[in-house]
C-alpha positions in Angstrom: 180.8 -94.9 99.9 177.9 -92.8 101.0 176.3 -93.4 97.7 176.4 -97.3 98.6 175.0 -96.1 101.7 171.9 -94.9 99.7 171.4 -98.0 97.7 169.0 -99.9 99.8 166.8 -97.1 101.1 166.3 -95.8 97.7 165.6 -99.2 96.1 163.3 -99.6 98.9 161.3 -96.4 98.4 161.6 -96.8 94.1 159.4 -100.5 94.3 157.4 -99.3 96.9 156.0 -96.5 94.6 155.8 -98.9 91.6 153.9 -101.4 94.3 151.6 -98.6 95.3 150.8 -97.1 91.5 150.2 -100.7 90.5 147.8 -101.5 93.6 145.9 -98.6 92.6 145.7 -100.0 89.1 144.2 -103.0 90.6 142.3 -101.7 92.8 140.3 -99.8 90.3 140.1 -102.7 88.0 138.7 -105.3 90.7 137.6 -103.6 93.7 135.5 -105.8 95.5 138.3 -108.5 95.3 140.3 -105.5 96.8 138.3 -105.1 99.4 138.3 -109.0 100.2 142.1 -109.3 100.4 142.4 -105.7 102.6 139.8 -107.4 105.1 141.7 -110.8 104.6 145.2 -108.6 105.7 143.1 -107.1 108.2 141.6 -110.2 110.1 138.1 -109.5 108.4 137.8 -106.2 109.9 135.4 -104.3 107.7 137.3 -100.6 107.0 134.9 -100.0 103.7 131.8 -101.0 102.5 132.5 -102.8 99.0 132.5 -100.4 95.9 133.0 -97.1 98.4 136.3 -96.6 97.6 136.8 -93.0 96.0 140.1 -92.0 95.7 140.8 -88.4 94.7 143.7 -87.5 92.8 145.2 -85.6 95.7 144.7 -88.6 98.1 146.3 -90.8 95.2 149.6 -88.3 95.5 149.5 -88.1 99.4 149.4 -92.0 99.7 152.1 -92.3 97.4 154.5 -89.5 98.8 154.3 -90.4 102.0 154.2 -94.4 101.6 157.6 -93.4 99.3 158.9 -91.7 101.8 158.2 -94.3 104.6 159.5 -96.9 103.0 163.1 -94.4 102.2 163.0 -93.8 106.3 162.9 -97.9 106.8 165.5 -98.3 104.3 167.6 -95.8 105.7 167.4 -97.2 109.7 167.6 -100.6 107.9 171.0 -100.0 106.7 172.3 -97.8 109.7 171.4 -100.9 111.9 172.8 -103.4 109.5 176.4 -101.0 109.5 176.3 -100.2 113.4 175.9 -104.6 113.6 178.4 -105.5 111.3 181.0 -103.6 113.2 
């Protein structure tokens, strides 16, 4: 049962890294389209100045660990929510 348990939050934090690897993908490809769809998210707020993005390889592993693990953490108070609910 408690490997049911871990079913969603792991899912969860699994596509989020494959989400974030291939937004970096993208984001090196086309990154003044990036940068229009981040200010478009954003309400046009202007967080970069296009083409000033430099992302280290150590920033690269940071956003990813942590967004991983973020997403694990929703997942996990997701599905304690849904079972305290259901009950």
């Amino acid at each position: 049962m408690k490997n049911q348990f871990l079913v969603i939050p792991n899912t969860l934090a699994l596509t989020t890294g494959i989400i974030y690897v291939l937004c970096r993908v993208l984001v090196g490809l086309f990154p003044g389209v990036s940068v229009t769809i981040v200010r478009s998210w954003f309400h046009s707020i202007d967080f970069v100045k296009p083409g000033a993005w430099d992302t280290t390889a150590s920033s690269f592993i940071l956003g990813l660990i942590s967004s991983v693990i973020t997403a694990w953490v929703v997942g996990y108070i997701f599905i304690s929510v849904r079972k305290m609910l259901v009950k």
